[in-house]
C-alpha positions, 0 to 999 in steps of 0.5 A: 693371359697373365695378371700383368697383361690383364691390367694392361688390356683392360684399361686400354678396352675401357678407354677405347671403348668410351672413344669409340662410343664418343665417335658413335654419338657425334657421327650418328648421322653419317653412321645410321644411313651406313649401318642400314644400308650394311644390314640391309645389304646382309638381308639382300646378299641371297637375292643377289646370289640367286640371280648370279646362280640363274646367269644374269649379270651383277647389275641385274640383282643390284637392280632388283635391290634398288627397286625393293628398297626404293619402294619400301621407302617410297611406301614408308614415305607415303603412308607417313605422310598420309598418316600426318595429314590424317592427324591434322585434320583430325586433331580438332576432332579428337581434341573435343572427343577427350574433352567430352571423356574427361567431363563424363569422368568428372561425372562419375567421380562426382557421384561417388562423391569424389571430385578432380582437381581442376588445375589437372583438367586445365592441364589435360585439356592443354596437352590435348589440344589442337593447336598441341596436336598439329604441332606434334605432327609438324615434327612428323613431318620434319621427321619424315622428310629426314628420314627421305633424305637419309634414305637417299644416302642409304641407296647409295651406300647400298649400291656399293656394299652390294658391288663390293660384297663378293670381293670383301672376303677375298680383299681379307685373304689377301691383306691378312696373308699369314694365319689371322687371314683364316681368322678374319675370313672365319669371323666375316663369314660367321657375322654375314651367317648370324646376322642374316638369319636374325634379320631374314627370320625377324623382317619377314616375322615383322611384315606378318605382324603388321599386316596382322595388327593392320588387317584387325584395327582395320576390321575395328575401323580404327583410325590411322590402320595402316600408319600402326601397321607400318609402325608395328612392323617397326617397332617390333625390332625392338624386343619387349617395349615394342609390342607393348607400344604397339599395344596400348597405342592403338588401344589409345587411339581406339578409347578417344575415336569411340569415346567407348573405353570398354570397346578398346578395350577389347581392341586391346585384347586382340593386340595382345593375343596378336603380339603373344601368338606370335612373339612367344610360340611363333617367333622362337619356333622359327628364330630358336635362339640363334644369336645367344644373347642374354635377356639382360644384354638386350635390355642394356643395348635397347636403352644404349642404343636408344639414347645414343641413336634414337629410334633408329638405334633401339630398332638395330639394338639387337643385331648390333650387340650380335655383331659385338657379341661375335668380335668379342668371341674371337678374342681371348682378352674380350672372348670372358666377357663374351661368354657372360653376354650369352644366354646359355652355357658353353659346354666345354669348361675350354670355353672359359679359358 
């Protein structure tokens, strides 16, 4: 592309790229239940095919679709709310237990001759308490029933994306009738190849750690076991700071249940050869590098998507730039900034031209 044409593109990109993130950020709740509902039409494409090859009809595979995703979020919506009443009925308890912690600190600074300031104990105490604890679970609470209400909305663009998936191809073919048809077809079928096999490979991965970090807080008779696995197998979406949470989380919980730092301690160790057995040896044997994505990428689309979609967006960070990293690659204006968000080298210096 010549010197001219650069100058042009660029800031036409810039400008439509603003637009877009504008866009992104004010429909954010239409757009969430959309982009779920499209990846998890991506992750439910083979059991449709499976059922079409055995000959039964469509509505017998979107059936099968429905149930399993109706029964992930009824078994979300129930281990939360258990999780939020666990909370409240605890929440006094807790509080007294840190209280206790805090004075035996005080103690043990004192007979090294040190002493805590007491504005920062009124303050721990304030931050722990009760009252501050069932307030925290009331936003628990109002999270929860959003998160019901949007899954109702991601059922129902589920159900059309999987009706309309089989014909999206050829609906291409025909409105690109000249050569960007084959162009169009090609970048579909290469996001469809992608995307799924991070998100088959990463969900089944995920629901292994959380049944994982469930089964060993429950051996500890940690509180709130199967609320840190349900959030293990979420967080875990989100590369690096996810394990991390769902490290010093449950640690947390184990030091105040126990009033015993040293036991969680040990809990802690555990998570951690849980999360490093399976996030560095297990993880990249079965996922190898199949997205190309720089480390740095990442990084950038966790706290992009973060702010601009919340939990959920730090939870699809890394499929969403996978899909941008692959539009990017079908463009010669886009196809250089594509090739620096990879993680490897292209082989062929005809990569960069």
């Amino acid at each position: 592309m010549d010197r001219p044409a650069i100058n042009i593109a660029l800031p036409l990109l810039i400008l439509s790229a603003v637009a877009l993130g504008a866009v992104l950020y004010v429909l954010h709740s239409i757009l969430i239940p959309l982009v779920l509902a499209g990846f998890l039409a991506i992750i439910f494409k083979p059991l449709v095919g499976v059922v079409r090859r055995l000959g039964a009809p469509t509505w017998v595979g979107l059936l099968l679709v429905l149930l399993m995703t109706s029964a992930a979020i009824y078994s979300t919506s129930v281990i939360v709310s258990w999780g939020v009443q666990s909370a409240v009925e605890k929440a006094p308890e807790y509080s007294k237990r840190v209280v206790r912690m805090i004075g035996r600190a005080e103690d043990l600074v004192a007979q090294y001759g040190g002493r805590i300031d007491a504005n920062l104990l009124d303050r721990l105490e304030q931050v722990i308490s009760a009252e501050r604890a069932v307030g925290i679970a009331g936003s628990w609470v109002g999270s929860a029933l959003t998160v019901l209400s949007d899954g109702t909305l991601v059922l129902l663009f589920l159900i059309f994306m999987v009706l309309g998936g089989d014909l999206f191809a050829r609906k291409l073919q025909v409105a690109f009738h000249d050569v960007t048809a084959v162009n169009a077809v090609r970048i579909y079928d290469t996001l469809n190849m992608k995307v799924l096999r991070y998100l088959r490979l990463k969900t089944l991965i995920n629901l292994f750690t959380g049944l994982v970090v469930y089964a060993v807080l429950e051996a500890f008779g940690v509180d709130f076991a199967p609320v840190m696995g349900l959030l293990a197998f979420l967080f875990n979406y989100i590369p690096n700071m996810g394990s991390f949470i769902m490290t010093v989380l449950p640690g947390a919980i184990a030091a105040v249940q126990f009033e015993n730092v040293g036991f969680a301690l040990i809990i802690v160790g555990v998570l951690i050869v849980v999360q490093n057995l399976i996030g560095n040896i297990i993880e990249p044997k079965i996922m190898g590098t199949s997205l190309d994505i720089s480390p740095v990428v990442v990084l950038f689309s966790l706290v992009f998507w973060g702010w601009m979609w919340g939990i959920v967006g730090m939870i699809l960070s890394v499929p969403i730039m996978a899909v941008v990293k692959t539009l990017m690659e079908q463009f010669p204006t886009t196809k250089p900034l594509a090739i620096l968000m990879g993680s490897t080298v292209p082989s062929s210096s005809e990569e960069f031209r």
